[in-house]
N, C-alpha and C positions, 0 to 999 in steps of 0.2 A: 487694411494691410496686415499680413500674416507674418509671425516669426518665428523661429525656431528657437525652442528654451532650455537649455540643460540646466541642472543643479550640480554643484559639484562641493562634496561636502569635506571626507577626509582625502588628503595628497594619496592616498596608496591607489586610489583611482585615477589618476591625471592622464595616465599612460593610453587608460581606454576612451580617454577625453579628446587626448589627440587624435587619435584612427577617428574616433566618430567626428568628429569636426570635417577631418580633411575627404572622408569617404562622402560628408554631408554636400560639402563644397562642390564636387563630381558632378550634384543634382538639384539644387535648392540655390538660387540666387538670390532670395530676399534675405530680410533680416535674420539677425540669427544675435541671442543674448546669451549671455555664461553668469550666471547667480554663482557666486561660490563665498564657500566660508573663510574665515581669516587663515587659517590655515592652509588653504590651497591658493587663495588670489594669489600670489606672487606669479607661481608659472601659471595660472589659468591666464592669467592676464598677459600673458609673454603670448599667448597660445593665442589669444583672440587677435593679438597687434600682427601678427604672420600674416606676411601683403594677400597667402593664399587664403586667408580663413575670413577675416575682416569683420569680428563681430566686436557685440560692446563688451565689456565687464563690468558686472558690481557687483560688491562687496555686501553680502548677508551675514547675520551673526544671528542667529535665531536664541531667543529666550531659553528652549528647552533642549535642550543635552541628553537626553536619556534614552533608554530604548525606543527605536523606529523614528528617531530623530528626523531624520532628511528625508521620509516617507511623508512626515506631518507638515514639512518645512514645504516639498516640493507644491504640496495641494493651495499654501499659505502664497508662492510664489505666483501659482495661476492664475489667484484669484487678485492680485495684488495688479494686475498689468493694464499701463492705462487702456488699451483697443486691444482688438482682437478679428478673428481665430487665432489662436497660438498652439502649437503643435509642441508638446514635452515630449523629449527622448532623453532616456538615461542612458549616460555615460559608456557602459557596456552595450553600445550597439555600433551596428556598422551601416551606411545608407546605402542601397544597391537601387535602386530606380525612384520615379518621381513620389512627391509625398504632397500634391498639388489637391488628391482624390481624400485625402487625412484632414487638410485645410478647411477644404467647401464644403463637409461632412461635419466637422466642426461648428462652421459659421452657420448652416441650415438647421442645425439640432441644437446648438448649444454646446453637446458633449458627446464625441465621437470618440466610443471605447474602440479597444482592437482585441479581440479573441487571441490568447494565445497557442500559435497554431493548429491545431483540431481539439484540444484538449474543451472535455465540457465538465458541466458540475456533478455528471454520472459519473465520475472516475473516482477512485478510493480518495486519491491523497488529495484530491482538491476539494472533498467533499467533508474529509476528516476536517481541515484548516478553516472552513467554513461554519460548521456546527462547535466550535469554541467560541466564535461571537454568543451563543445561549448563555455563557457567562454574565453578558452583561444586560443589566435592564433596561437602560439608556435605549436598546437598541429594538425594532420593532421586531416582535420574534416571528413573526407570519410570515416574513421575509424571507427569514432564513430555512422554514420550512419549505417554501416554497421553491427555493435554487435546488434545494438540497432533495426532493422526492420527484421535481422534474427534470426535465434535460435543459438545459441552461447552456451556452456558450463559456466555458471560464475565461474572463479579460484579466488583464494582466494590466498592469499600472505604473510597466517602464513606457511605454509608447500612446500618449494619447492627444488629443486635438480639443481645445474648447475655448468659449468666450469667455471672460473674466466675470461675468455676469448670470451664468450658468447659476440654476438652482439646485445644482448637484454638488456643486466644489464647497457650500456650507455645510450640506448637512453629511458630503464624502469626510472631510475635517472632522467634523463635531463626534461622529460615530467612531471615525476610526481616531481621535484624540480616547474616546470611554476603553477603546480596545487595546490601547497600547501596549498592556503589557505583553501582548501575544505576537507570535513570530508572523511578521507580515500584515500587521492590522492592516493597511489602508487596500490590500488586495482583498482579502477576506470580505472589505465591508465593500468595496469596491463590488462585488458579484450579486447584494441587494439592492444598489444602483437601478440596474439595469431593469428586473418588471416595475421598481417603483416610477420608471421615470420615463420609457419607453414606450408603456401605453398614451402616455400623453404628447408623441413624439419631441421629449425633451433629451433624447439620450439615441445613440443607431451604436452598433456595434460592427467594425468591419472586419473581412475575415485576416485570419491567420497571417496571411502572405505581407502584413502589414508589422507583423511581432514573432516572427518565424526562429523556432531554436533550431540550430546547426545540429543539433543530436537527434532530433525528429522529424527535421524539411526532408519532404522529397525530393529529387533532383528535377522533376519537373513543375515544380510551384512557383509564380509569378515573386521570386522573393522582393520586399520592396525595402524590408529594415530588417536585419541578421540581429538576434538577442542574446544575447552571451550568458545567459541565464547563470548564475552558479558559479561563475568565472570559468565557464567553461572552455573561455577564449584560450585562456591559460592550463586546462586542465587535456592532458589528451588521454587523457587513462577516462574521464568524463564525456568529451569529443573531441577525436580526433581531428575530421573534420574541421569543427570551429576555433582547434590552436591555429591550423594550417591556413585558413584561410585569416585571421585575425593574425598572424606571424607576418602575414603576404605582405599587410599592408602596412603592419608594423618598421619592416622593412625598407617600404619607401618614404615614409616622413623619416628615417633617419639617413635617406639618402638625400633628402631634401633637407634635411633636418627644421622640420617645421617646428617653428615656435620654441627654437633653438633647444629642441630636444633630447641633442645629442650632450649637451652642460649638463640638464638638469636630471634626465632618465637615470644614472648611476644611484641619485641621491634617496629614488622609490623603492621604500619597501615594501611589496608586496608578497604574502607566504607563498601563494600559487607559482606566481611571476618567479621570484628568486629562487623555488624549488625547481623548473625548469630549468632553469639556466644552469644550476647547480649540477643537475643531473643530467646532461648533454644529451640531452632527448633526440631521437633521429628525425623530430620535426623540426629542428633546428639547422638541419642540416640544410646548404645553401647562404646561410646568415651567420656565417664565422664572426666576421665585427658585432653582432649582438652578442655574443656570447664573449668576446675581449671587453668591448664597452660595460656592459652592468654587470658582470660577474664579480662578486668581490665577499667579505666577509661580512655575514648576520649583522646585522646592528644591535647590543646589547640592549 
């Protein structure tokens, strides 16, 4: 049996919690579980009891607090679950078709990464973020020569599929716990994953159309899961595109007011989110009650 798992760590994310839930719902009939920490369970758990959503909740408090926290917490959560394949999607995404192909990719290999949209380890900035793992010793460095002087797929490590039993999600953990202090450890180590554990078909990596960004999809790609990378959901000066389409749906959970959204959305602060709305962005246009509902003063 297969389920679907978010983590959801600080409340200034709930908002993108709810769009992905309710866009998940569209396409995914089975299980579906919301991990979140003490400080968001109140409304994630509002958010799972919604007749449309119908997932479980519970309550995480992980040990460690500190940089890349809910990166080290998500891998800690994968591994933790009694069966599997189980499919993680973070928070900032939206489902657009079946995730049936993420599942059985999963359960065959173990650990079914997703490329994030054509991006590979030949490109400057993903290639930069990847040679900072040489800091650490812990880590096997042949590796990282290896992603980084060949063409490599880059996976991205909001969207992935794997069994709890996977002998990837130990030593994903272990490496990217030595990397912590660097921006993004669990993706960076995440990208040596892949020859380590691939040749031995422990690992498949699916394309793009599986972790697809709204600022670089082209209009004709089978999109399967929208990634809001960067909050770019929120960002239209970032992509335009992905406010407009993440506004879309925004809009109908508070017509629905799923997981009585409409109470609890005023009380999110988010810098992106409440900058928009501040600034009566002409993507907002259409959604006059969004901009009455949460517009209000900074929170000290």
């Amino acid at each position: 049996m297969s389920s679907v798992c978010y983590l959801m760590s600080g409340a200034a994310h709930l908002p993108y919690l709810a769009t992905s839930l309710y866009t998940l719902r569209q396409h995914w009939q089975g299980e579906v579980r919301v991990f979140a920490w003490p400080e968001s369970f109140g409304i994630a758990r509002l958010l799972c009891r919604d007749r449309g959503i119908r997932a479980g909740c519970t309550m995480v408090d992980p040990d460690y607090r500190g940089k890349n926290a809910q990166f080290l917490n998500k891998i800690q959560v994968m591994q933790s679950q009694p069966y599997g394949p189980n499919i993680y999607l973070d928070a900032d995404t939206l489902v657009n078709g079946k995730l049936d192909e993420l599942a059985w990719a999963g359960n065959e290999y173990g650990m079914a990464c997703t490329q994030f949209g054509s991006w590979t380890t030949k490109g400057g900035v993903i290639r930069g973020r990847i040679v900072r793992l040489r800091e650490f010793p812990e880590i096997q460095q042949h590796l990282i020569e290896e992603v980084t002087t060949k063409i490599y797929p880059s996976v991205n490590g909001g969207v992935f599929a794997c069994r709890p039993d996977s002998p990837v999600l130990p030593l994903w953990y272990s490496w990217s716990w030595a990397a912590r202090s660097i921006f993004i450890c669990d993706e960076c180590v995440l990208h040596l994953m892949v020859p380590m554990f691939r040749a031995a078909n422990q690992l498949v990596v699916l394309p793009g159309n599986f972790n697809s960004s709204p600022k670089y999809a082209r209009e004709s790609d089978d999109i399967r899961v929208w990634h809001g990378h960067g909050d770019c959901f929120v960002r239209p000066n970032k992509s335009r595109r992905g406010t407009l389409l993440w506004l879309g749906v925004l809009k109908e959970c508070l017509q629905k007011n799923v997981g009585s959204i409409c109470e609890w959305l005023p009380s999110i602060r988010h810098k992106h989110f409440n900058r928009l709305l501040q600034e009566k962005s002409d993507t907002l246009e259409g959604i006059p009650e969004l901009q009455a509902l949460c517009a209000g003063p900074e929170k000290d």
